[in-house]
C-alpha positions, 0 to 999 in steps of 0.5 A: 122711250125706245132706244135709237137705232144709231145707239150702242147696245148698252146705251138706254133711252132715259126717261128723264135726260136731265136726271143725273147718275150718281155714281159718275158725278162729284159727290156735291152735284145737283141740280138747283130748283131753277134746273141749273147744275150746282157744285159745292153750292156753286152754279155751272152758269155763274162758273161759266161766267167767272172763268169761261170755257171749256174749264175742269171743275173740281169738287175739292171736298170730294177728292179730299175724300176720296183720297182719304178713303182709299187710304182708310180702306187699304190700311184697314184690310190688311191690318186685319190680316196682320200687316199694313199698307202704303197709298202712294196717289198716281200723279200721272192721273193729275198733279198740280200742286193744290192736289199735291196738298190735297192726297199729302194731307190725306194721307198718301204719298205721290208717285210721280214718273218725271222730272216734271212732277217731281218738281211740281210735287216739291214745289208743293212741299212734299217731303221728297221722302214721301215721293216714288220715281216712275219711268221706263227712261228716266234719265241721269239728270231726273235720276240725280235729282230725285236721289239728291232730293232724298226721294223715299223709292225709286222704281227701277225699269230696267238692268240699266237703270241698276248702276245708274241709281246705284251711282246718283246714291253713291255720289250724294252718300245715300242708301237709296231705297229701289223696287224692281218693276216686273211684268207678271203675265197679267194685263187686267182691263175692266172686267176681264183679265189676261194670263199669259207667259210673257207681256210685250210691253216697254215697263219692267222686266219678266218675272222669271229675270226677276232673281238675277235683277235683285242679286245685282240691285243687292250686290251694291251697298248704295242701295236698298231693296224694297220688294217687287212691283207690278201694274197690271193695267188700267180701269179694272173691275174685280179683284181676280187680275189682281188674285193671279198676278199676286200669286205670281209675285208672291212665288218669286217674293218667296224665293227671294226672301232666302237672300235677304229681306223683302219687306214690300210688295207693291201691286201698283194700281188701276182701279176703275171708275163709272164713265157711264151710268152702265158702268159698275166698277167694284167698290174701294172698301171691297177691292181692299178687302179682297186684294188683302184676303188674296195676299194673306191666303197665298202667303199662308200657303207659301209659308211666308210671312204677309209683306207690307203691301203698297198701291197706286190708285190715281183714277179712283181718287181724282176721276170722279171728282171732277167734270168738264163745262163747255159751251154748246157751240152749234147742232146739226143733224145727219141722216144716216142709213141703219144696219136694218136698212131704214134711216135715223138721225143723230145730232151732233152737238159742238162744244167749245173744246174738245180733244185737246182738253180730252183725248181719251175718246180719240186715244181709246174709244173711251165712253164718256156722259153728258147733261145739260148744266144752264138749265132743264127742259122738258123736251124729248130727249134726242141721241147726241154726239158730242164733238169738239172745234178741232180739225179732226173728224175724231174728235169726239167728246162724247160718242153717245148719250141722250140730252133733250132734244131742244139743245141749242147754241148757247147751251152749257153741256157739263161731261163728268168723270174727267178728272184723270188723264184729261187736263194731263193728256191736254194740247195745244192743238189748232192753238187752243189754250188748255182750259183752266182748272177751277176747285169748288169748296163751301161756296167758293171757287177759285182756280188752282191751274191757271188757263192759257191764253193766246199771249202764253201761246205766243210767248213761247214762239221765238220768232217774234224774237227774231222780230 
């Protein structure tokens, strides 16, 4: 089949729009032989009418995995080269305290960037000294709290937040352990990457003021300094925004060694995902393998021994763990002229959700996939946009993709990889409930975030007080 001519250049026609790619799907998805999508031995359309939609469909045996994997990978590589390394699991991608479980039981520790996830990750029995402080504002209170909790690192942002960290650590009788975020000149997206002398950007601080920052952070006895981080950005590809952002870092670690001990470094996360069945994000066990021979090469070069390494991932562990099932709500067909002068149609296909439960397409042009999830169907298939029910010509779900061309009302549409940063960026707006988050294992669903209703919307409305 042809590609359209309102089709992106990277987007294919598939011969088969009902087959489904691997590498963008939870590992127990498939379809059953009546055509449903099946997840951990549960079907999409007896999901649909447990929990209604749109709802986030997690295969909890997938994440475990994944979880457990990247820490396996990470903790082997550099065990090869002499030294060891700690996963903290990036909260920010999406916490709640069923996962929180999940990524402790495996293994990795949890970075969490706000009063808000501390106490979802406490409330979940996290030894707080298995817990990392993010954030470029944290305030006294957040800061008081996580020392006070005997938090295990607290990453600081800026020269302001020295005393201040310094001061909670104090008042509880605390050595806190700290790491001092830096901006090392690299910003890695997909597969391309960055150098440049300076980032303008709101976390941490330049790399060249990185020396004064450790001398006063060492100059008070309440803490503890750890080594340097950096995050060099989003959904990356490769390993080579990795390779010269280490070699930076790794030059300053150096000079600090000569003032004391520096026994981490922390190169932060960011590891990328399949949204589409184009995209090839580079495999965990190689990304380990290569970020470890990068940190073991440099540190041969500079004369230093190799520090403990930590990492960040969340994306990678999550993302693909989980898919959104939505209700088809309406279609229609918009003729539109094409760059060659002729005309085409697309479909827009309306789903009962949209970006209050995904604003990654709205945030960031972010592709995503679909399927349909009640059944199959032999017709041709058609090119489809998906779109949500908001008041937004921008809300858009799904910007591209083929799905047969008999779709209709009624349809359940299933969009994978939306484990991360969707139920976290979620909303309430036009008064949508967010969705309810469902974990499949052995057969079994259930829900592990309730959804919100309209009495929980209304709850918060104090004018009914009034009344």
């Amino acid at each position: 089949m042809a590609s359209h001519p309102l089709a992106p250049s990277w987007l294919h026609a598939p011969d088969d729009a009902n087959a489904l790619a691997e590498a963008v799907w939870p590992a127990s998805v498939s379809r059953a032989a009546t055509g449903e999508l099946t997840v951990a031995g549960v079907s999409a359309p007896d999901i649909a009418a447990q929990f209604g939609t749109p709802v986030y469909v997690v295969d909890e045996t997938d994440a475990r995995d994944r979880a457990a994997g990247v820490l396996a990978a990470f903790q082997r590589e550099f065990a090869a080269v002499g030294s060891s390394a700690t996963v903290y699991y990036a909260g920010k991608a999406f916490l709640c305290t069923e996962v929180a479980r999940w990524v402790t039981e495996a293994g990795l520790n949890i970075d969490v960037c706000s009063g808000g996830e501390l106490a979802v990750a406490l409330a979940a029995g996290v030894d707080a000294s298995r817990l990392g402080l993010h954030g470029n504002n944290k305030s006294l209170a957040e800061i008081d709290r996580a020392v006070e909790a005997g938090i295990g690192a607290i990453v600081l942002d800026s020269l302001q937040e020295i005393p201040r960290v310094a001061a909670a650590a104090e008042r509880h009788g605390r050595k806190q352990r700290v790491r001092l975020r830096v901006n090392s000149g690299v910003h890695a997206h997909t597969h391309e990457f960055l150098a440049t002398a300076h980032e303008d950007q709101k976390f941490g601080l330049p790399l060249e003021h990185a020396a004064d920052a450790v001398a006063t952070v060492r100059s008070f006895d309440s803490l503890e300094f750890l080594g340097l981080h950096c995050h060099i950005g989003s959904q990356i590809f490769g390993s080579d925004g990795f390779a010269e952002s280490a070699a930076r870092l790794l030059a300053v670690h150096r000079d600090l060694l000569a003032a004391g001990p520096v026994p981490e470094l922390n190169l932060g996360g960011g590891f990328g995902i399949a949204y589409t069945d184009v995209d090839d994000p580079t495999p965990i066990d190689e990304l380990a393998r290569e970020i470890a021979r990068i940190v073991a090469t440099e540190c041969d070069r500079l004369g230093v021994p190799i520090p403990r390494v930590a990492f960040e991932p969340g994306r990678v562990v999550i993302g693909p763990s989980t898919f959104t099932l939505y209700e088809v709500g309406t279609t229609k067909d918009v003729e539109l002229q094409t760059a060659a002068g002729g005309s085409a149609t697309r479909r827009y296909v309306s789903v009962d959700g949209g970006m209050s439960d995904n604003a990654r397409p709205a945030l960031y042009g972010a592709d995503y996939s679909v399927r349909l999830a009640g059944r199959t169907s032999d017709a041709e298939p058609v090119l489809v946009r998906i779109a949500g029910k908001h008041c937004e010509s921008g809300d858009i779900v799904v910007q591209d993709d083929y799905l047969p061309g008999d779709v209709a009302p009624g349809d359940l549409a299933a969009v994978p990889a939306t484990g991360a940063y969707c139920w976290s960026l979620a909303s309430n707006y036009n008064y949508l409930g967010r969705p309810p988050v469902v974990a499949v294992k052995d057969g079994v669903a259930r829900v592990i975030v309730r959804g919100e209703t309209e009495s929980d919307l209304l709850a918060r409305d104090a004018g009914l007080d009034a009344r």
